[in-house]
C-alpha positions in Angstrom: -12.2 -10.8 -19.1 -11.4 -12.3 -15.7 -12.0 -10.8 -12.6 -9.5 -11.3 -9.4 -9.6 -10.2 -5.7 -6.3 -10.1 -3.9 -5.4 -9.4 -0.8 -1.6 -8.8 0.0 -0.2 -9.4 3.3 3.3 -7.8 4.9 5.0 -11.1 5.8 7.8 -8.8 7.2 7.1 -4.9 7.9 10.9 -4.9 6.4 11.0 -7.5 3.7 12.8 -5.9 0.9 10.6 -8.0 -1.1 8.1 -10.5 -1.1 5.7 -12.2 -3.0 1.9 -12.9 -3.3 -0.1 -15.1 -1.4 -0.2 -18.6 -2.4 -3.4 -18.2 -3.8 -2.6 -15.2 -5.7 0.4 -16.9 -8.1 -2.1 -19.1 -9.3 -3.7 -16.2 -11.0 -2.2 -14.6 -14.4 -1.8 -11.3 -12.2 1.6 -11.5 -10.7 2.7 -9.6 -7.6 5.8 -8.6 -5.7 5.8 -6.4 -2.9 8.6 -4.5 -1.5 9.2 -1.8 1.3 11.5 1.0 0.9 13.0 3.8 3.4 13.3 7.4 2.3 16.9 9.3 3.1 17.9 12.6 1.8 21.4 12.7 0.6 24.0 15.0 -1.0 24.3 15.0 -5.0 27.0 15.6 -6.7 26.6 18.9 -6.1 26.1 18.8 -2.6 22.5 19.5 -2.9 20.2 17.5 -1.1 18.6 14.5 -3.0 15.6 11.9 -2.0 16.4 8.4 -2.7 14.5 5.3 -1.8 16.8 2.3 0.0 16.4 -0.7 1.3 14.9 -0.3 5.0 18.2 -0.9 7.7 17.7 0.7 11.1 14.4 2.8 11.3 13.4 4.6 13.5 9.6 6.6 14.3 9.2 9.5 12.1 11.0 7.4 9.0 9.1 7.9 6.1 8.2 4.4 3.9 7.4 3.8 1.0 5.4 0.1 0.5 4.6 -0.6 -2.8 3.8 -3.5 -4.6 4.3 -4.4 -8.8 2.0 -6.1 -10.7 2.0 -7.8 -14.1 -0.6 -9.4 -15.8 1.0 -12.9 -17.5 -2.1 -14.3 -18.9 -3.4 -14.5 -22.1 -6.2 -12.4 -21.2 -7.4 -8.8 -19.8 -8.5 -9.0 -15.6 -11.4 -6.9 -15.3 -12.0 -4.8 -11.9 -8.5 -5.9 -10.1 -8.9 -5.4 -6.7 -5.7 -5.3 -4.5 -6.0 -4.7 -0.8 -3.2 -4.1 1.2 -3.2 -4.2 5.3 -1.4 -0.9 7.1 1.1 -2.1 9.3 0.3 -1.4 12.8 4.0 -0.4 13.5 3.3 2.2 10.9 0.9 4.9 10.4 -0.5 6.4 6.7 1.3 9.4 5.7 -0.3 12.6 5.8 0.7 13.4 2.1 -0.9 10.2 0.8 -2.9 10.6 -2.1 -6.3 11.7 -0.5 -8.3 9.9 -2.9 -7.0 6.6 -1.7 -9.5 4.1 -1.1 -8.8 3.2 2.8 -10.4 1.1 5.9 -10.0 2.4 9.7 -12.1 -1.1 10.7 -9.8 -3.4 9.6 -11.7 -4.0 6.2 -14.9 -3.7 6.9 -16.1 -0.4 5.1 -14.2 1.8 2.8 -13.9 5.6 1.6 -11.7 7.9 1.2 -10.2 9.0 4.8 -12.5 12.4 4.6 -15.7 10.5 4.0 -14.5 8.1 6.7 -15.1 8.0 11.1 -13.9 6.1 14.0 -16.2 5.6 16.7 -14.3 5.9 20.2 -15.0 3.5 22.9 -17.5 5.8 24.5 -19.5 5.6 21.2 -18.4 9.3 20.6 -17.3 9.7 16.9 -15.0 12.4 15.1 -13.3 12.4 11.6 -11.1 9.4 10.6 -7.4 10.5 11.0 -4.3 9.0 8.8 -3.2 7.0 12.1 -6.7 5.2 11.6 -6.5 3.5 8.7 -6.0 0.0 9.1 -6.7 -1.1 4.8 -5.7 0.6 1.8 -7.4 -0.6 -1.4 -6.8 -0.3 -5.2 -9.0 -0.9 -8.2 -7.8 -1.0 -11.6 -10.6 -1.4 -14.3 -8.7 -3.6 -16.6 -4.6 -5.0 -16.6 -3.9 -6.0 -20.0 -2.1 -9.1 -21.1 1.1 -7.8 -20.5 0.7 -5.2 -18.8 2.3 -3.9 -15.8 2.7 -1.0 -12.9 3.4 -0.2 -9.4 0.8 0.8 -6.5 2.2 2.8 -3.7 1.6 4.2 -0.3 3.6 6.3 1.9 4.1 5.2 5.4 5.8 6.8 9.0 7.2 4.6 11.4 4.6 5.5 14.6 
């Protein structure tokens, strides 16, 4: 089994879709990234409906969705792949995020979940790490398969 580290970066907060880092497509683990706004709309019916669209005008309070597809195209199982993903600064964690999330409020230099997490203020005060803290937001899957495939998401609002 092969181990792989990735780090994705945002090339564009509103790319509808990118693709990994140079370094990464040398690996069998492939990556495309992609950012998505939520809008409610009327059904059929005239109920109201979420749907995901491609990001146009936003504005702050927007609700995102980044997410980021993976495949593994080798010939053999990736043990322990690690996929980081920076926060946008234009963009704050959602407060319905999955709370078990793996995240960073110093940029990527320790990680927990936001509960077990604090910010230290400029007066060296600290409190509780808040979703506007978080700077990182890391995955790890024990093992991709060869073949194998899925999506990692976080929700984001436009600050």
């Amino acid at each position: 089994m092969k181990k792989i580290t990735l780090l994705i970066v945002s090339a564009a907060l509103f790319a509808s879709a990118t693709t990994a880092p140079l370094a990464a497509q040398e690996q069998p683990i492939s990556l495309v990234g992609d950012v998505k706004v939520e809008k409610t709309v009327a059904d059929e019916a005239g109920q109201p409906k979420t749907v995901l669209v491609d990001p146009d005008l936003v504005v702050p309070g927007d609700r995102l969705i980044f997410g980021t597809d993976y495949r593994n195209n080798g010939a053999e199982a990736v043990a322990n792949f690690v996929m980081t993903n920076p926060v946008p600064a234009a963009v704050r964690l959602a407060p319905d995020a999955d709370a078990d999330l793996t995240v960073s409020v110093d940029g990527g230099a320790s990680w927990g979940t936001l509960a077990e997490l604090t910010v230290t203020a400029e007066d060296g005060s600290t409190r509780s790490a808040e979703h506007a803290d978080v700077t990182h937001i890391r995955w790890t899957l024990a093992a991709v398969d060869p073949g194998a495939s899925g999506r990692l998401q976080y929700p984001a609002i436009i600050r």
